[in-house]
Biopython code that builds the backbone (N, CA, C, O; Angstrom):
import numpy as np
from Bio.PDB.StructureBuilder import StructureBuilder

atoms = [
    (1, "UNK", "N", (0.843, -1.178, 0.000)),
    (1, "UNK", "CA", (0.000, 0.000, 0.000)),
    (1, "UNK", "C", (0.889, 1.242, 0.000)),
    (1, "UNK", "O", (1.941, 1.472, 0.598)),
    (2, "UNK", "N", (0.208, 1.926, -0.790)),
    (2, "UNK", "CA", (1.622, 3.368, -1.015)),
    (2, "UNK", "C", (1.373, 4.498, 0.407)),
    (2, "UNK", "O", (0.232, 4.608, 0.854)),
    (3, "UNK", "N", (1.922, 4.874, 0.706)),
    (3, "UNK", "CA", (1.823, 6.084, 1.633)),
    (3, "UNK", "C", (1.137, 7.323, 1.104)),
    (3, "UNK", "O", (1.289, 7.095, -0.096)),
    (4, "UNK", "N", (0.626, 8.231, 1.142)),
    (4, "UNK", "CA", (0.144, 9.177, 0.814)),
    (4, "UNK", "C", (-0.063, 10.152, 1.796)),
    (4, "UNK", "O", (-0.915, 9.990, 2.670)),
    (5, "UNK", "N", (0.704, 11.241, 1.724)),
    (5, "UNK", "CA", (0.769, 12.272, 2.484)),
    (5, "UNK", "C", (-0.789, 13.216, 2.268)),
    (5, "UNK", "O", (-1.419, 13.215, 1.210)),
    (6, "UNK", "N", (-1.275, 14.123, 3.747)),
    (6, "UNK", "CA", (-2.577, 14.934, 2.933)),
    (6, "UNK", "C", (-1.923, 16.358, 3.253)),
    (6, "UNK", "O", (-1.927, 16.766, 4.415)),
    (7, "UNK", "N", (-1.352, 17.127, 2.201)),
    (7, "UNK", "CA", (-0.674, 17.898, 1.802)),
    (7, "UNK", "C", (-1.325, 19.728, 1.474)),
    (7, "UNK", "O", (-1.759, 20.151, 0.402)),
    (8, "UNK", "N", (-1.218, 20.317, 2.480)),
    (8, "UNK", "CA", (-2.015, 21.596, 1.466)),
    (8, "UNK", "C", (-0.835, 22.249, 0.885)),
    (8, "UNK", "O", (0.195, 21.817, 1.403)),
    (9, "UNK", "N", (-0.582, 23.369, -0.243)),
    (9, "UNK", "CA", (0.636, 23.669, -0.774)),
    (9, "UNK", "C", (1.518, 24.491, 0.006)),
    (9, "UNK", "O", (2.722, 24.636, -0.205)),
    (10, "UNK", "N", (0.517, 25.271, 1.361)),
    (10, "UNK", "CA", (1.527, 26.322, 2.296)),
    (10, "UNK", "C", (0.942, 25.670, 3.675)),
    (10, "UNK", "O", (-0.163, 25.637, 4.217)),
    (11, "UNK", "N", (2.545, 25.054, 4.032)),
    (11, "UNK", "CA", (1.686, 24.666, 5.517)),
    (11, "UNK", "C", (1.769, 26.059, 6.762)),
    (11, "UNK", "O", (2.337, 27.138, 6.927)),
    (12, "UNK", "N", (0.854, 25.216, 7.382)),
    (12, "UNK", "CA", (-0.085, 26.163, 8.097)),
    (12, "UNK", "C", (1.415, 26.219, 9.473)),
    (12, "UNK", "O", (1.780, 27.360, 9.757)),
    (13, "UNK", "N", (1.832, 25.554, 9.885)),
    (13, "UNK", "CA", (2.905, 25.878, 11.064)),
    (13, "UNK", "C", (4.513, 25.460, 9.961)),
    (13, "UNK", "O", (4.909, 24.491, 9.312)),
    (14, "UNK", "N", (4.974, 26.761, 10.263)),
    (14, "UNK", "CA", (6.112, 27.204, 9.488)),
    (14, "UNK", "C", (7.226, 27.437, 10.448)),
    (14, "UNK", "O", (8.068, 28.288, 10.163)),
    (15, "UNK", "N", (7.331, 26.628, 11.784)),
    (15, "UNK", "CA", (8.086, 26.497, 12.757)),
    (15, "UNK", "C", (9.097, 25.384, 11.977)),
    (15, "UNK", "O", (8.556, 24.487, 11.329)),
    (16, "UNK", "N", (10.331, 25.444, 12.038)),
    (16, "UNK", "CA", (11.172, 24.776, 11.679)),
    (16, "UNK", "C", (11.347, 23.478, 12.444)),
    (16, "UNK", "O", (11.594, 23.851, 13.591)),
    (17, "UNK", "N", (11.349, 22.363, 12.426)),
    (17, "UNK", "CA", (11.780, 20.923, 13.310)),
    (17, "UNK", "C", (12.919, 21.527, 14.429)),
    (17, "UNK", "O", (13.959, 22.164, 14.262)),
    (18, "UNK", "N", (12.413, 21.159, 15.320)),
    (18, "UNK", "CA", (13.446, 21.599, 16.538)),
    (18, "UNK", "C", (14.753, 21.061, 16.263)),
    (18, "UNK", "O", (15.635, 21.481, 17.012)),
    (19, "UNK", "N", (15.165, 20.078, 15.206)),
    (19, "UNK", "CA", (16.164, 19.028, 15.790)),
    (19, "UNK", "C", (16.950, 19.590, 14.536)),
    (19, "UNK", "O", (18.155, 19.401, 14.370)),
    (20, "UNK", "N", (15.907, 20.501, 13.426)),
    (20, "UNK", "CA", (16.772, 21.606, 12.429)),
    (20, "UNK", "C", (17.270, 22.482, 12.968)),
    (20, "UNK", "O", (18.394, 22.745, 12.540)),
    (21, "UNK", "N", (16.758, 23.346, 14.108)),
    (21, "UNK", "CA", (16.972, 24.741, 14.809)),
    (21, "UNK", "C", (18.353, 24.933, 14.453)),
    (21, "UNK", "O", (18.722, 25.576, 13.471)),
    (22, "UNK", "N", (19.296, 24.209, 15.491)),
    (22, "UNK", "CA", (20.716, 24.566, 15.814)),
    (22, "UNK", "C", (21.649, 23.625, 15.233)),
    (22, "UNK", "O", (21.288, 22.450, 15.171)),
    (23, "UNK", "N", (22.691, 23.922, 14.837)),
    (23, "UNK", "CA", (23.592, 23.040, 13.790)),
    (23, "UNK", "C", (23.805, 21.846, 14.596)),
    (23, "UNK", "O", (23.912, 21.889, 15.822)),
    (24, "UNK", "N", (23.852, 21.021, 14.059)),
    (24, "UNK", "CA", (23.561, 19.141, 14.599)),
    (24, "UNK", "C", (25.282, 19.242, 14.841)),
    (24, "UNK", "O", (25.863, 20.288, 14.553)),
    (25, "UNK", "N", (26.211, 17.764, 15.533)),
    (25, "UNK", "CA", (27.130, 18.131, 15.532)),
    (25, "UNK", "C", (27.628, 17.132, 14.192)),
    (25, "UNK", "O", (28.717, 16.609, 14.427)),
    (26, "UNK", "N", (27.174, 16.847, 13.136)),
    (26, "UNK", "CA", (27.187, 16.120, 12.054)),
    (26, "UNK", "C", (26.169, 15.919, 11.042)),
    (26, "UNK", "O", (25.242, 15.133, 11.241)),
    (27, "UNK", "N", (26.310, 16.730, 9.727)),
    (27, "UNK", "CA", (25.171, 16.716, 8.633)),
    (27, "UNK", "C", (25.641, 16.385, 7.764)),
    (27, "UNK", "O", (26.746, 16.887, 7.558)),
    (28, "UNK", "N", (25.047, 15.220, 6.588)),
    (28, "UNK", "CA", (25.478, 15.143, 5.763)),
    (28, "UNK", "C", (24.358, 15.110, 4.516)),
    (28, "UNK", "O", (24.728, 14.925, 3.357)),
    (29, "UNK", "N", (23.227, 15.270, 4.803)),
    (29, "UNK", "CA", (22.093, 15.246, 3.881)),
    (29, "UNK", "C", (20.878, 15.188, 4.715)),
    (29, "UNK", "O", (20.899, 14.702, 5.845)),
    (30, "UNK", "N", (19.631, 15.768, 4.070)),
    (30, "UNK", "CA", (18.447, 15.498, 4.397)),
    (30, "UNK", "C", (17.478, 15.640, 3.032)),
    (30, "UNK", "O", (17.631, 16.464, 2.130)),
    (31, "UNK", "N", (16.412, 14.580, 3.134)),
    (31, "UNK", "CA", (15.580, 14.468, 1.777)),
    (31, "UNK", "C", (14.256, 14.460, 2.549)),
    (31, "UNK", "O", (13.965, 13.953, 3.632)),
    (32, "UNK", "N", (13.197, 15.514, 1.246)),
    (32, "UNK", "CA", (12.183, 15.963, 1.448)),
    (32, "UNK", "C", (11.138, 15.089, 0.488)),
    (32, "UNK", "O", (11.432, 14.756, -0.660)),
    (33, "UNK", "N", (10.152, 14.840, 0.991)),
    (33, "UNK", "CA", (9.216, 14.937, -0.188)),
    (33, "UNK", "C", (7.732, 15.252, 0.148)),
    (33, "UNK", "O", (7.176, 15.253, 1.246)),
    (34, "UNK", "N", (7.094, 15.597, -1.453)),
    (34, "UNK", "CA", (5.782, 16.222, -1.238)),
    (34, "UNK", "C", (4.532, 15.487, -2.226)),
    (34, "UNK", "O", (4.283, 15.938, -3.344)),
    (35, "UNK", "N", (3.835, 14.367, -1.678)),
    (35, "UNK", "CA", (3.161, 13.717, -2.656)),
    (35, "UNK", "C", (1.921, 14.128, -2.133)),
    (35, "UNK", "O", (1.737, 14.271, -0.925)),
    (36, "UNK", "N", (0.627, 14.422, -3.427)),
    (36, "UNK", "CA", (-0.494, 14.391, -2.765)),
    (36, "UNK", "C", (-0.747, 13.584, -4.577)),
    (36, "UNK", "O", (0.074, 13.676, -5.489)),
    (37, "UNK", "N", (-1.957, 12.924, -4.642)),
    (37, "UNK", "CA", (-1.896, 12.382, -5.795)),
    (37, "UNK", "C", (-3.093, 13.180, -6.546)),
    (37, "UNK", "O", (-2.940, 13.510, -7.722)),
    (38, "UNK", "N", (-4.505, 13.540, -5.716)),
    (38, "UNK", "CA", (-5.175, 14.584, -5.926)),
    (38, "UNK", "C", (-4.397, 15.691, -6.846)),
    (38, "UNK", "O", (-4.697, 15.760, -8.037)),
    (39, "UNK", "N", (-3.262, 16.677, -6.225)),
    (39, "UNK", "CA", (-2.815, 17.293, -7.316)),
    (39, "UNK", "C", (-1.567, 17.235, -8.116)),
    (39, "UNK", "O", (-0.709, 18.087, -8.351)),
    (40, "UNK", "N", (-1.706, 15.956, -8.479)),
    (40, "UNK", "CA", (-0.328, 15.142, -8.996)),
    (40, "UNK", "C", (0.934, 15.621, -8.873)),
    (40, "UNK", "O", (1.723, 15.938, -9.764)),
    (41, "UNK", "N", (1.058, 15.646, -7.695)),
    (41, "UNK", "CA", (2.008, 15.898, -6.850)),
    (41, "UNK", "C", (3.137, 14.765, -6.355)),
    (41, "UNK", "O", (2.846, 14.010, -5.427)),
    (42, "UNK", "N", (4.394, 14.686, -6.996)),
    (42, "UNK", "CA", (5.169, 13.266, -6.666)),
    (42, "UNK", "C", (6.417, 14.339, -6.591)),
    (42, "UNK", "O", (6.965, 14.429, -7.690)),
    (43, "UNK", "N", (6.971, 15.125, -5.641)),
    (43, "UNK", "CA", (8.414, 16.151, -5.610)),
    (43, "UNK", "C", (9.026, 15.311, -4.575)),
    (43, "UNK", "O", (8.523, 14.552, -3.747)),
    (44, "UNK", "N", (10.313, 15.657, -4.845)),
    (44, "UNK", "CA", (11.921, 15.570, -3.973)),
    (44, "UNK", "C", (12.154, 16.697, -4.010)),
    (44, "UNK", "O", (11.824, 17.504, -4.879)),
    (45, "UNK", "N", (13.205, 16.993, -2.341)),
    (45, "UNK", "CA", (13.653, 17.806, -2.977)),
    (45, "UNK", "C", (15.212, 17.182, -1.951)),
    (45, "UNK", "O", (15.095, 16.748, -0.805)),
    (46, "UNK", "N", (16.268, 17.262, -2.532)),
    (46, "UNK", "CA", (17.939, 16.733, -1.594)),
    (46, "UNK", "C", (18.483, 17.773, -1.194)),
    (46, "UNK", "O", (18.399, 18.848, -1.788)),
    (47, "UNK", "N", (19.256, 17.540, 0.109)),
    (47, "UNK", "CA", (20.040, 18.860, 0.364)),
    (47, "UNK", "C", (21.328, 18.014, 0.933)),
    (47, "UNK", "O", (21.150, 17.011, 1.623)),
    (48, "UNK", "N", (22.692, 18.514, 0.577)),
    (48, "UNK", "CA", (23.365, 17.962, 1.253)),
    (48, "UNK", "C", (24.529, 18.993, 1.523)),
    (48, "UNK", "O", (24.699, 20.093, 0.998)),
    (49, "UNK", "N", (25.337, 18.305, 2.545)),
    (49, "UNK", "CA", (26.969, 18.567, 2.725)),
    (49, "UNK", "C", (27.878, 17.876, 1.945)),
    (49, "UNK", "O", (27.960, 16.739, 2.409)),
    (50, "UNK", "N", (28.817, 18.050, 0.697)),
    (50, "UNK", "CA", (29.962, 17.219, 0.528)),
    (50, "UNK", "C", (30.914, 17.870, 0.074)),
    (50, "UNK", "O", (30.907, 19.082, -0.139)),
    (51, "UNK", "N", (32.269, 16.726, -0.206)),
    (51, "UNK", "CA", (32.888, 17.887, -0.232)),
    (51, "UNK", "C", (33.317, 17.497, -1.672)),
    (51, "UNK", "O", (33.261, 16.337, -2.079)),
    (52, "UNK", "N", (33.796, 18.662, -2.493)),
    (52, "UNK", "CA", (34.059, 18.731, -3.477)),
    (52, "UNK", "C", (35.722, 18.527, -4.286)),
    (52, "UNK", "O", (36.631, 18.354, -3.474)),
    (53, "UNK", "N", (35.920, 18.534, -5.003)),
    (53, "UNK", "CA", (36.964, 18.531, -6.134)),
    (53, "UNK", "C", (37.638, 19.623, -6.018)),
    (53, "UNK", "O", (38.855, 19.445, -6.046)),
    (54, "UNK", "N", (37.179, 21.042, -5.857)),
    (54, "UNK", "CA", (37.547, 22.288, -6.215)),
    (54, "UNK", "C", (37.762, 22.742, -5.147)),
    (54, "UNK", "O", (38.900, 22.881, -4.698)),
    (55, "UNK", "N", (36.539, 23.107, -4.448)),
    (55, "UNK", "CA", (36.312, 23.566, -2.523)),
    (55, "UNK", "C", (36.530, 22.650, -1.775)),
    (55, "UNK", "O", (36.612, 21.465, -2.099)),
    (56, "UNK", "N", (36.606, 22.954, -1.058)),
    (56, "UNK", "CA", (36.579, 22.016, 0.449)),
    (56, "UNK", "C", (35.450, 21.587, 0.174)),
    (56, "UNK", "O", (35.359, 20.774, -0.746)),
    (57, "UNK", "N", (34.451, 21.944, 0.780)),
    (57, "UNK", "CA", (32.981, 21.699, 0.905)),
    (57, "UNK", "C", (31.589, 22.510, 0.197)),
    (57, "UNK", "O", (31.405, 23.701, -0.053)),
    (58, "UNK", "N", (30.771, 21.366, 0.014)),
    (58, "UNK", "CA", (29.706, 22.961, -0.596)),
    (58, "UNK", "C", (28.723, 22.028, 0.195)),
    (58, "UNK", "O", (28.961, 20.992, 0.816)),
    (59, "UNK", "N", (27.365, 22.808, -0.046)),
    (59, "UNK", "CA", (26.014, 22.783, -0.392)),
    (59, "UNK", "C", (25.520, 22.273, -1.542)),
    (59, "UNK", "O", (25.499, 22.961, -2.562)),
    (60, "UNK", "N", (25.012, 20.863, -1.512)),
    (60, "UNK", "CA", (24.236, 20.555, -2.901)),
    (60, "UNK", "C", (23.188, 20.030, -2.807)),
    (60, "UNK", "O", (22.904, 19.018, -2.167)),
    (61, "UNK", "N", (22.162, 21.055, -3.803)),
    (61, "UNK", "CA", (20.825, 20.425, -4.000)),
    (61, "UNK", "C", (20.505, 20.150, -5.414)),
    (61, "UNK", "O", (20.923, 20.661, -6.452)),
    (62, "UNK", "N", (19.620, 19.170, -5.174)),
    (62, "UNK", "CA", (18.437, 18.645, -6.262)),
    (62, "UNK", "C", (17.337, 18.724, -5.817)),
    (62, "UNK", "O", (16.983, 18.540, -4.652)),
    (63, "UNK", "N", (16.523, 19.095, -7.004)),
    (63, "UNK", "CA", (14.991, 18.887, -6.530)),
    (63, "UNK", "C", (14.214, 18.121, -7.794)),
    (63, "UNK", "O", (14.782, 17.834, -8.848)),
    (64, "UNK", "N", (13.203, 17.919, -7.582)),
    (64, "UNK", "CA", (12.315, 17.760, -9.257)),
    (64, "UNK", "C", (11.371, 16.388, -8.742)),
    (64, "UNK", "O", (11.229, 15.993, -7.585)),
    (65, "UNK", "N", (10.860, 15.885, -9.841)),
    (65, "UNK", "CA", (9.941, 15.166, -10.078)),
    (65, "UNK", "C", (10.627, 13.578, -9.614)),
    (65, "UNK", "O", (11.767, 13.271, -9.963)),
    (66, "UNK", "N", (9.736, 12.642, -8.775)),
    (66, "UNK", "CA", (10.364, 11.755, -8.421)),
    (66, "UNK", "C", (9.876, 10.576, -10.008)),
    (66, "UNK", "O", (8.782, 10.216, -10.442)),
    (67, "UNK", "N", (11.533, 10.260, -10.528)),
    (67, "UNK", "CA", (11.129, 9.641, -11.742)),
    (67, "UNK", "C", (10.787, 10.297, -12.849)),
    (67, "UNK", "O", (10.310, 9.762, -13.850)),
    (68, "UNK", "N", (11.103, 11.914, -12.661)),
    (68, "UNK", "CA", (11.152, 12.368, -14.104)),
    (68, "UNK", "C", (12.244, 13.562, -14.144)),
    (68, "UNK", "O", (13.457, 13.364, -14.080)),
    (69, "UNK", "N", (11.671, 14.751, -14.253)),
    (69, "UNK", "CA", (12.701, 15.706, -14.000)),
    (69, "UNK", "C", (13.040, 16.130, -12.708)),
    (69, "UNK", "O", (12.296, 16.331, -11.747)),
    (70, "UNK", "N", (14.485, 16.262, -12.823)),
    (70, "UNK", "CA", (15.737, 16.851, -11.926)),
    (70, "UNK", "C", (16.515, 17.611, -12.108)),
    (70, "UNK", "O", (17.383, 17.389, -12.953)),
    (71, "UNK", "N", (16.495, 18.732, -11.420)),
    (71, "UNK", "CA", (17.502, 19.654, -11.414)),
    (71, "UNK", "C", (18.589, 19.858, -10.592)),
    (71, "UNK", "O", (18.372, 19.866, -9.380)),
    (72, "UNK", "N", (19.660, 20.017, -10.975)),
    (72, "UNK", "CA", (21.066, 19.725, -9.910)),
    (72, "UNK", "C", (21.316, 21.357, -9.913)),
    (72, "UNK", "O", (21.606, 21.926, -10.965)),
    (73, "UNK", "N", (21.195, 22.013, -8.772)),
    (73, "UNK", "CA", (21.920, 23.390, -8.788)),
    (73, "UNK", "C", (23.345, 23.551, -8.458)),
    (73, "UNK", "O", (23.977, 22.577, -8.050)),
    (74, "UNK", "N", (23.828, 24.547, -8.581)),
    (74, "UNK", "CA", (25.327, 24.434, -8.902)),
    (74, "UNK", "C", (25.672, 24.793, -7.454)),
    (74, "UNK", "O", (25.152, 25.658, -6.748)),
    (75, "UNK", "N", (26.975, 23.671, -7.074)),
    (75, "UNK", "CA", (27.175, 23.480, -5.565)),
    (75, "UNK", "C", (27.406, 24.848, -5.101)),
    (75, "UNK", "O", (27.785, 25.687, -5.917)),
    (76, "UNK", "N", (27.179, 25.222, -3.636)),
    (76, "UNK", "CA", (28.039, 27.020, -3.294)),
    (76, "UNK", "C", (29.052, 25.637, -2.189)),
    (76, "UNK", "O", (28.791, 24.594, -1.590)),
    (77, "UNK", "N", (30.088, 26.391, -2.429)),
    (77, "UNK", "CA", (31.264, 26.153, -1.836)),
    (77, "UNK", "C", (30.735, 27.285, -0.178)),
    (77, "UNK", "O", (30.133, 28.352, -0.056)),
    (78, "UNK", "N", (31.439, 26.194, 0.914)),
    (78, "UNK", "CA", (31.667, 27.205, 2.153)),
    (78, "UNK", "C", (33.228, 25.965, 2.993)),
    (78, "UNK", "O", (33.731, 24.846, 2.894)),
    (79, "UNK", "N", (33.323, 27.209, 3.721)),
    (79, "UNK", "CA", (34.495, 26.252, 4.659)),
    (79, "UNK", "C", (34.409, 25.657, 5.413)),
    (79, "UNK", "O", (35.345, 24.900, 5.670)),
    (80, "UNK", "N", (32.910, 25.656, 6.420)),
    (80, "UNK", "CA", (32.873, 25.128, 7.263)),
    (80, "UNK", "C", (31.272, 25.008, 6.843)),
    (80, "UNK", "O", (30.559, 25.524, 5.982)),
    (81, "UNK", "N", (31.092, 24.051, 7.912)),
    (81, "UNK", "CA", (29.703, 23.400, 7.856)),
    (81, "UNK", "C", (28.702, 24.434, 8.849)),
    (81, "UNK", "O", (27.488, 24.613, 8.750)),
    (82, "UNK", "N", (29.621, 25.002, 9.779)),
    (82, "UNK", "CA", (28.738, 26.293, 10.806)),
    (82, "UNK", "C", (28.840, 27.710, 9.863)),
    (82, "UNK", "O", (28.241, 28.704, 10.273)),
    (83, "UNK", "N", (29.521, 27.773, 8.742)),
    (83, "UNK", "CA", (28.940, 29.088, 7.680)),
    (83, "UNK", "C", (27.973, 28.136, 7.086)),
    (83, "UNK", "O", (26.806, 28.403, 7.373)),
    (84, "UNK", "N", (28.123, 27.231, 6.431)),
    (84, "UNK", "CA", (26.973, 27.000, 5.291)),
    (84, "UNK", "C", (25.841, 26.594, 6.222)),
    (84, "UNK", "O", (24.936, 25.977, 5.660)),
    (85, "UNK", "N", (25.701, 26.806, 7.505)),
    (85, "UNK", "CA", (24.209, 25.790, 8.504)),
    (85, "UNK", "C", (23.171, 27.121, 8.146)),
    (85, "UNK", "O", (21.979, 26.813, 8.121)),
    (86, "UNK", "N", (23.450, 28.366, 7.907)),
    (86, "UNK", "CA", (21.982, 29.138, 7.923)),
    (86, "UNK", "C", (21.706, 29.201, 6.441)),
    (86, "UNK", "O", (20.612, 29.700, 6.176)),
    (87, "UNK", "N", (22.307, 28.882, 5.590)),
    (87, "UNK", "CA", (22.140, 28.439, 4.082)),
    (87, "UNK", "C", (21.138, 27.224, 3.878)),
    (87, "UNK", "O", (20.276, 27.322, 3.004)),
    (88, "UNK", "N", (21.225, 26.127, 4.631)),
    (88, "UNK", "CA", (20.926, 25.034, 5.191)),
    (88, "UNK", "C", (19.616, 25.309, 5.928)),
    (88, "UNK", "O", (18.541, 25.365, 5.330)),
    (89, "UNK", "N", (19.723, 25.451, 7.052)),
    (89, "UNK", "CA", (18.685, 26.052, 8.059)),
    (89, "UNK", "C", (17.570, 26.748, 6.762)),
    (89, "UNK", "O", (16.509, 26.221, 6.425)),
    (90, "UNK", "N", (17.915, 27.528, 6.412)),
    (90, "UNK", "CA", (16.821, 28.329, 5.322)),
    (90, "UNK", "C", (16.055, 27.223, 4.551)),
    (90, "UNK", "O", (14.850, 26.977, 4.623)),
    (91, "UNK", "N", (17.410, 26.338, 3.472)),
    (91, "UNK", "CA", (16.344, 25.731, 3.290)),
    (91, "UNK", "C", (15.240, 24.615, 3.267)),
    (91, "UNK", "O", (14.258, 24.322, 2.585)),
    (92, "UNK", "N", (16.008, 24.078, 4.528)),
    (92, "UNK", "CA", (14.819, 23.425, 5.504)),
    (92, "UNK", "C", (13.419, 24.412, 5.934)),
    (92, "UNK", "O", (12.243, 24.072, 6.066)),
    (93, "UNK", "N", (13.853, 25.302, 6.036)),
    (93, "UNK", "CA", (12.292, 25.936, 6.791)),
    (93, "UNK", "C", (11.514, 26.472, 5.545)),
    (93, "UNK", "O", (10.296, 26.653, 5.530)),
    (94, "UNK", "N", (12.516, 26.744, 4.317)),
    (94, "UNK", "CA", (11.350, 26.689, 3.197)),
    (94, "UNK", "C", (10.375, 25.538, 2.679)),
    (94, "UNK", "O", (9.211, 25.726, 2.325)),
    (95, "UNK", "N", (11.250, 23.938, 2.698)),
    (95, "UNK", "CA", (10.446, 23.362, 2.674)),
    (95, "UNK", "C", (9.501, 22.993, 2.983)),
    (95, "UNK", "O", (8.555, 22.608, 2.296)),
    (96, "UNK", "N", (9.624, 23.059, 4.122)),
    (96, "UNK", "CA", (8.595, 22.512, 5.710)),
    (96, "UNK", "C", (7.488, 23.804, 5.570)),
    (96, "UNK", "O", (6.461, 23.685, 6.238)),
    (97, "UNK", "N", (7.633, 24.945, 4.796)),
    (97, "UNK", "CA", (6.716, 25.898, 4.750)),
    (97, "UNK", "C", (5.992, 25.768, 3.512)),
    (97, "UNK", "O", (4.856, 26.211, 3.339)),
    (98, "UNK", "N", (6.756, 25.075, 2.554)),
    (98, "UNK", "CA", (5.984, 24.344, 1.589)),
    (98, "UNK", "C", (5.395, 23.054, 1.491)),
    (98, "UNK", "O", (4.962, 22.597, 0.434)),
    (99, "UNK", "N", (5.374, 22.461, 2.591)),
    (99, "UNK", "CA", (4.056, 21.409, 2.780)),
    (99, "UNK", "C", (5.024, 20.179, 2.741)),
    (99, "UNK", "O", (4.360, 19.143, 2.755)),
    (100, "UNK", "N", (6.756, 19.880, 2.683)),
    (100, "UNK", "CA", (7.501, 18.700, 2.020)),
    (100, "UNK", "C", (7.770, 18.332, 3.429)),
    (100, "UNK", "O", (8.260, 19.103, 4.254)),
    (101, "UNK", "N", (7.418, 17.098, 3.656)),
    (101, "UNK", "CA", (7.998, 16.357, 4.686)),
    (101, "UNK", "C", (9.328, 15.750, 4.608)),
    (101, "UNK", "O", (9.802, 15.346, 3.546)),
    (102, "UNK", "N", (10.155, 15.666, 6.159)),
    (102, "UNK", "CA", (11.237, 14.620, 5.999)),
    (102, "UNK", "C", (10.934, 13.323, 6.049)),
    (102, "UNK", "O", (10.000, 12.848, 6.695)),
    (103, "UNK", "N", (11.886, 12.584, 5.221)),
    (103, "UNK", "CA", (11.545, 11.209, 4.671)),
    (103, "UNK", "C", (12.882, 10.746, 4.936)),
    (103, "UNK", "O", (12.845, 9.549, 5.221)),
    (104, "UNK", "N", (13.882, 11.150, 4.953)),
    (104, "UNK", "CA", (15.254, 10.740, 5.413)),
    (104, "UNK", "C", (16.260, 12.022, 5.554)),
    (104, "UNK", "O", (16.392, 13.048, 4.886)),
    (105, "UNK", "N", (17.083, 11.374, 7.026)),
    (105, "UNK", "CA", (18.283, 12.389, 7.192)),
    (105, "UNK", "C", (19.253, 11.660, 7.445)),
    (105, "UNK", "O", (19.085, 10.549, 7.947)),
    (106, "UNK", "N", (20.667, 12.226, 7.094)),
    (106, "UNK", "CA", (21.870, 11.202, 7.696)),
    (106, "UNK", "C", (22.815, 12.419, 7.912)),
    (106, "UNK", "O", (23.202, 13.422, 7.313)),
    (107, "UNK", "N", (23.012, 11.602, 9.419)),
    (107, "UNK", "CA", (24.289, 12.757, 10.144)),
    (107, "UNK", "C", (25.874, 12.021, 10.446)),
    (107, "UNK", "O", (26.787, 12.696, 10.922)),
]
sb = StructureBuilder()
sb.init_structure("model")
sb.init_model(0)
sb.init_chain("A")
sb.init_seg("    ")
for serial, (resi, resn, name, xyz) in enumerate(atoms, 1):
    if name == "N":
        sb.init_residue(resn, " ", resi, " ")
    sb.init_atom(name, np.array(xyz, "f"), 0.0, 1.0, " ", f" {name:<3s}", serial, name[0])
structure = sb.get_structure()
């Protein structure tokens, strides 16, 4: 049986997850998603920490259609994981203000 979230498009408490608030002492990704099937609604969206080729470390997201389109935005490089956490922090509380639940985190 599939799961099905009941989803309105702006949620109504736009309080961030307490356990998002303050920088964890280890992040390495968290994944969102937003299904309602009513308005054919099947989104991801990825956020992660890694580190890169070029920078030390960036910020990388994807978002898009689960099983169709994806968009990879272009990593932002930071030095530390406590500059890039309100980069982070943000956009966790956008999601969660857009109706996307967490579905997985790894620290």
């Amino acid at each position: 049986m599939q799961k099905v979230h009941q989803l309105s498009l702006i949620n109504k408490d736009t309080r961030l997850p307490e356990q998002w608030e303050h920088l964890p002492k280890k992040f390495t990704s968290i994944l969102f998603e937003r299904v309602c099937p009513e308005k054919n609604e099947n989104k991801f969206y990825w956020l992660a920490w890694q580190p890169t080729l070029i920078d030390d470390w960036a910020v990388v997201r994807i978002h898009g259609r689960k099983g169709g389109f994806q968009r990879v935005l272009s990593p932002t490089p930071f030095r530390s994981l406590a500059e890039a956490w309100p980069v982070i922090r943000r956009a966790i509380q956008v999601r969660v203000r857009r109706g996307y639940t967490v579905v997985g985190a790894h620290e």
